[in-house]
C-alpha positions in Angstrom: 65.2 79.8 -9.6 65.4 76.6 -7.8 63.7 76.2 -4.4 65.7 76.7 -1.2 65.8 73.8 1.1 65.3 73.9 5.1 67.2 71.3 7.2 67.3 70.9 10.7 69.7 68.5 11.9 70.5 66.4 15.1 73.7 65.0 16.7 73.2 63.8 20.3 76.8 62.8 21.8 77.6 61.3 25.6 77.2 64.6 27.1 75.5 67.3 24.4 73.2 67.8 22.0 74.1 69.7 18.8 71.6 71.4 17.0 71.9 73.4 13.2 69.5 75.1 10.6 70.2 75.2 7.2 68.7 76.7 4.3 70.4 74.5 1.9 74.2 74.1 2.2 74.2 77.5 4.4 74.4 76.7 8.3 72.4 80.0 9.8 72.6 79.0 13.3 73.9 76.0 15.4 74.1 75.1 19.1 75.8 72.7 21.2 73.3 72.3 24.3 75.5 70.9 26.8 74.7 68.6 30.0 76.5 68.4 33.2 77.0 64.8 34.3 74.8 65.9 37.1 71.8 66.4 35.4 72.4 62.9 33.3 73.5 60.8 36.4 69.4 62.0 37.2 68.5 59.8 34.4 69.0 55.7 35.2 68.4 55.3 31.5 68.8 56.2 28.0 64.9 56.4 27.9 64.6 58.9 30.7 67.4 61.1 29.6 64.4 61.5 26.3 62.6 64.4 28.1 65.5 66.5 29.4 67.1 66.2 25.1 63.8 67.2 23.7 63.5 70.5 26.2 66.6 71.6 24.8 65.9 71.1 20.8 62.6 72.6 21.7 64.5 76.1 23.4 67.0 75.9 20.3 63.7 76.5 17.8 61.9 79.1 19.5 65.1 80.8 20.5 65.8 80.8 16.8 62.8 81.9 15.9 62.5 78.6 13.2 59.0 77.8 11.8 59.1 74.0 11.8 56.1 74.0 9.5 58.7 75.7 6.5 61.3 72.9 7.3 61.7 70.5 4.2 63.5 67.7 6.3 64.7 66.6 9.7 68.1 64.6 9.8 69.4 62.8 13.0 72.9 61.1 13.4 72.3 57.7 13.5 73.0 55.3 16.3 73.8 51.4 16.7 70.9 50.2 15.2 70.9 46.9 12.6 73.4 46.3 10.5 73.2 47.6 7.1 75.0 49.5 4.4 75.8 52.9 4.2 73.2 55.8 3.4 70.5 57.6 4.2 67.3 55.6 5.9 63.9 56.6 6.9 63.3 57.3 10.6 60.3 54.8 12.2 59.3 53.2 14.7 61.2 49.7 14.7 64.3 51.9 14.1 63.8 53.7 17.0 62.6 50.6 19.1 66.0 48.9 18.1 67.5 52.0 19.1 66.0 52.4 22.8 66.5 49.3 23.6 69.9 48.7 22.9 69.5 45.7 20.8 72.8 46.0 18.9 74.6 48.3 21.7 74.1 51.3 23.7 75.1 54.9 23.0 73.3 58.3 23.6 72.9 59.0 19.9 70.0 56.5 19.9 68.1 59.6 21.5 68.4 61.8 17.9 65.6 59.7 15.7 63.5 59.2 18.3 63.4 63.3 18.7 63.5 63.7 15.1 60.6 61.0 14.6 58.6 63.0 16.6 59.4 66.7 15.2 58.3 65.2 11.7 54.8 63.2 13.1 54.0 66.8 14.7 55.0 69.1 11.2 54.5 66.3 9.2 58.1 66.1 6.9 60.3 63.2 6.5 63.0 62.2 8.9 66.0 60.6 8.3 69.6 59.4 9.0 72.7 58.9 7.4 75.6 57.1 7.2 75.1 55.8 10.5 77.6 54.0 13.3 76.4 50.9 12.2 77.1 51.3 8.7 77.7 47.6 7.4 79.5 47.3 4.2 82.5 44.7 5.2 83.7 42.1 2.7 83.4 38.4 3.9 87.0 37.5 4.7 87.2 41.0 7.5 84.4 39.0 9.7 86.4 36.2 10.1 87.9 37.1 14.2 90.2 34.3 15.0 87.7 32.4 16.9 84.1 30.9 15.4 82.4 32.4 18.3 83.0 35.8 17.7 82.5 38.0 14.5 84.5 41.1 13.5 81.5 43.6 13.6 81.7 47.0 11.7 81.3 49.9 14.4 83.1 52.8 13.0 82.8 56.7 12.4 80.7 56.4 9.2 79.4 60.1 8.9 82.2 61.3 9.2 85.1 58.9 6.9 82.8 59.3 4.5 82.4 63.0 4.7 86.1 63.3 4.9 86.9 60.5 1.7 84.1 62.7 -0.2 86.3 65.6 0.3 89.4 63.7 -0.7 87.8 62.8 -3.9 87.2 66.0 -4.7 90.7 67.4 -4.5 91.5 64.5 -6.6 89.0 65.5 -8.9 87.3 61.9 -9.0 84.2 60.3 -7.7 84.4 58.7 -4.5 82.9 55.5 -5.7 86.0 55.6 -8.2 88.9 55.9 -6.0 90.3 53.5 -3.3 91.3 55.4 0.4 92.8 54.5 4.1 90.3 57.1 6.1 91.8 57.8 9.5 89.1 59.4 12.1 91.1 60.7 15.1 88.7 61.9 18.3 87.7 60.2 21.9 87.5 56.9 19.4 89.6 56.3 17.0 88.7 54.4 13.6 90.8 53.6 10.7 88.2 51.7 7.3 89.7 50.3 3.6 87.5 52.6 1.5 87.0 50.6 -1.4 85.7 52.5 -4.6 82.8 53.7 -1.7 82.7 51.2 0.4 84.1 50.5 3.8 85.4 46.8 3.3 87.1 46.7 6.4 87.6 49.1 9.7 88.7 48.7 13.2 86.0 48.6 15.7 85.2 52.4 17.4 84.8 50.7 20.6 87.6 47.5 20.8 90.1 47.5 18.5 92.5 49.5 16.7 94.8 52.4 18.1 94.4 53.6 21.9 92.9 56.9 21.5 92.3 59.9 24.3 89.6 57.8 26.6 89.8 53.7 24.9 92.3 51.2 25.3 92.1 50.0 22.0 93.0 46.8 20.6 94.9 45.0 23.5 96.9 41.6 24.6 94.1 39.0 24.4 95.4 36.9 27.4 96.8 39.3 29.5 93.6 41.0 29.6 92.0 37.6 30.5 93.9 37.7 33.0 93.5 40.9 34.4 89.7 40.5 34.3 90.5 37.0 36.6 92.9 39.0 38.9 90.3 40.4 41.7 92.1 43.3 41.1 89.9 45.0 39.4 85.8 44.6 39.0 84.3 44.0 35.7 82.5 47.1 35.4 85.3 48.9 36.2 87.5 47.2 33.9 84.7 47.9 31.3 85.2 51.8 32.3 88.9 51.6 31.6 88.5 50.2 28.2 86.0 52.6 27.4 85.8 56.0 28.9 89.4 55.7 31.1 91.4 54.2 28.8 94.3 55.0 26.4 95.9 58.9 27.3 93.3 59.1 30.2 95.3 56.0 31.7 98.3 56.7 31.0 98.5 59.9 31.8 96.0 61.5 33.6 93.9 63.3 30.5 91.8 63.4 27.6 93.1 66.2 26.5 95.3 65.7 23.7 96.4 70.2 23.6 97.8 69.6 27.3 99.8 66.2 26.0 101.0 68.5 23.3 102.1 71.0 25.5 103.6 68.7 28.1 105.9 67.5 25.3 107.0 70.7 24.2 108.1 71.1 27.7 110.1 68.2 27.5 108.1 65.4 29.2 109.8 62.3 28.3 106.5 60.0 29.3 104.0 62.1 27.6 106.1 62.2 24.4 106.4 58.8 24.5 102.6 58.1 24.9 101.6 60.6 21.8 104.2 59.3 20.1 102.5 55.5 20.3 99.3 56.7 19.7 100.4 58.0 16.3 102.3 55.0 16.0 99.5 52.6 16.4 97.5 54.8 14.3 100.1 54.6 11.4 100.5 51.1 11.7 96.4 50.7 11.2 96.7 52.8 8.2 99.7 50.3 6.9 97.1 47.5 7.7 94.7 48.6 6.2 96.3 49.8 2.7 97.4 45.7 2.4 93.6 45.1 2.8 93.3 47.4 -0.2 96.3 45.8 -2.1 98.4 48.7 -2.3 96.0 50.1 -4.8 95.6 53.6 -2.6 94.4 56.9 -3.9 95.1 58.4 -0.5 95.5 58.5 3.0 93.2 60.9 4.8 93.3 61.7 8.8 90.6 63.5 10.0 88.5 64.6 13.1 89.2 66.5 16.5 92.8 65.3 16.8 93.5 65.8 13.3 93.6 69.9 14.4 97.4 68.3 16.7 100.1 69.0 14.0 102.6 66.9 15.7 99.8 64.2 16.0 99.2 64.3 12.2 103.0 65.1 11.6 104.0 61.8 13.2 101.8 59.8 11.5 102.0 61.7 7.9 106.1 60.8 8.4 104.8 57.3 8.8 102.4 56.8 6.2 103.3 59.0 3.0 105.2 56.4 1.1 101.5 54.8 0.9 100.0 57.6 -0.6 99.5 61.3 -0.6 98.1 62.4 3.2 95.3 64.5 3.2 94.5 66.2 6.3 90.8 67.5 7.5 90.5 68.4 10.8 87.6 68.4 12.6 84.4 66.3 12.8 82.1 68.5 11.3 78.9 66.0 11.1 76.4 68.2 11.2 77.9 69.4 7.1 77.9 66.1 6.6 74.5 65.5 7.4 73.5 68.7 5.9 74.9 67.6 2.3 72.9 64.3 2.8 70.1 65.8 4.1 70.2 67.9 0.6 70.9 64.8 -1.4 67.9 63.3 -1.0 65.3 66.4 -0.6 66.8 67.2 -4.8 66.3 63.3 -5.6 69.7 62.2 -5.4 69.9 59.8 -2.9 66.9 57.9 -2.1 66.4 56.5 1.5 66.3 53.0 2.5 63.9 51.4 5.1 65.2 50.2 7.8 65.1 46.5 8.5 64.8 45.5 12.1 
């Protein structure tokens, strides 16, 4: 009888910290440790929020009762780091380092392998990421912006398109490095990649282009943004905000919450229709732009995370899309599978990580 495998795995968002054990592919306990912008507002940095993230993992273990010193392998989400292509790397210092400091951006999930680093010094087990947000595996002609100062950068959902096109492959009944996909991951951010018998040659950028989404603005009108940031009417920080964080449905009208858009259309609210109805519009059109960057050659279309659970959302935009290809729809963002089937990848020699290269 084959060994059983113990994972622990990691996902530190904006505002919580999910935790889950698995004994191979069976989640036996998982926690979403939240924190009140109160307590993070305490924290001037992503360095200082360190201590109050590692409290909480630590209550999660002993409230569970987990012996760390039976667990196989720790996995973290991964955060902006360097560059690279997609998979599973080893957790180390100079990842970390990179991650801290913010050297190719700044986001809350650098915290997980710097707290899964130093669960795996203490037990002594490897530590790991995969697939993470800076997942690099773009074909020359998508970095090409328009302008020779600036570079299209590949900043997506990585864990979780691939998760999802893993799925899709096997309703298809083929190997997702066989198969060609348009991956659509609907949540706060919104990404739409070219997956490209397994990789992602192309992808709007999670944080600046793309559709609008529940809290960004999205790809937007080059010079009248230009000149809105020239205005005085508005600071740059605060314009920063609305792009990121206060854009998109929060600007238009008033909420993140894409069930009380839903609802406020069913009542018959003309403006609110008319908003959700652009979101999936933009989102349709990305998926059309993105099948041309695969040639037409498209196994299927595949809309997945939080939003995917709105069936007028994904209704719109299936209507829009499935003369491309057949629509498959996975809702939910369920990264902490994801990371699970990774994590067991590699512990039965299936995937072997990469090091990271600062």
């Amino acid at each position: 009888m084959e060994k059983t495998r113990d994972i622990l795995a990691i996902n530190v968002g904006s505002t919580s910290t999910k935790v889950a054990f698995y004994r191979d592919s069976e989640r036996l306990v998982q926690e979403s440790i939240a924190y009140s912008a109160a307590d993070l507002a305490r924290c001037a940095s992503l360095k200082e929020q360190l201590p109050l993230r590692e409290e909480g993992l630590r209550k999660f273990i002993e409230k569970n009762a987990i012996d760390m010193g039976k667990v196989d392998l720790v996995i973290s989400r991964g955060g902006l780091g360097r560059p690279g292509p997609a998979g599973a790397y080893t957790i180390d210092e100079a990842m970390c380092d990179d991650l801290m400091q913010g050297k190719y951006g700044k986001h809350p999930s650098a915290l997980g392998p710097s707290m899964a680093l130093a669960l795996a010094r203490q037990h002594r087990m490897p530590a790991v990421v995969i697939d993470p947000p800076s997942t690099d595996e773009f074909q020359p002609l998508a970095r090409v912006s328009g302008l020779p100062e600036i570079e299209r950068k590949s900043v997506f959902h990585a864990l979780n398109q691939k998760a999802a096109a893993r799925k899709a492959a096997g309703q298809l009944k083929k190997r997702y490095e066989e198969i060609n996909l348009v991956v659509a991951h609907l949540g706060g951010g919104i990404t739409v990649g070219a997956h490209c018998r397994g990789k992602v040659i192309d992808c709007t950028h999670g944080l600046n282009e793309g559709p609008f989404s529940p809290e960004r603005a999205g790809a937007l009108p080059t010079q009248d943004l230009v000149d809105l940031a020239q205005s005085g009417r508005i600071s740059p920080k605060d314009l920063a905000r609305k792009l990121v964080g206060q854009g998109g449905l929060a600007a238009y009208l008033g909420t993140t919450n894409a069930v009380e858009v839903e609802e406020a259309v069913k009542k018959g609210d003309a403006k609110a229709e008319l908003i959700y109805r652009a979101m999936a519009y933009q989102i349709a059109k990305d998926i059309g732009a993105m099948a041309a960057v695969l040639w037409g050659d498209i196994d299927g279309v595949v809309l997945t995370g939080g939003l995917a659970h709105s069936e007028m959302l994904t209704g719109w935009v299936r209507q829009q899309t499935k003369f491309i290809a057949p629509v498959f729809i996975f809702p939910g963002e369920d990264e902490m599978e994801a990371m699970a089937a990774g994590a067991l990848r590699i512990l039965r020699g299936e995937e072997t990580p990469r090091d990271y290269q600062p």
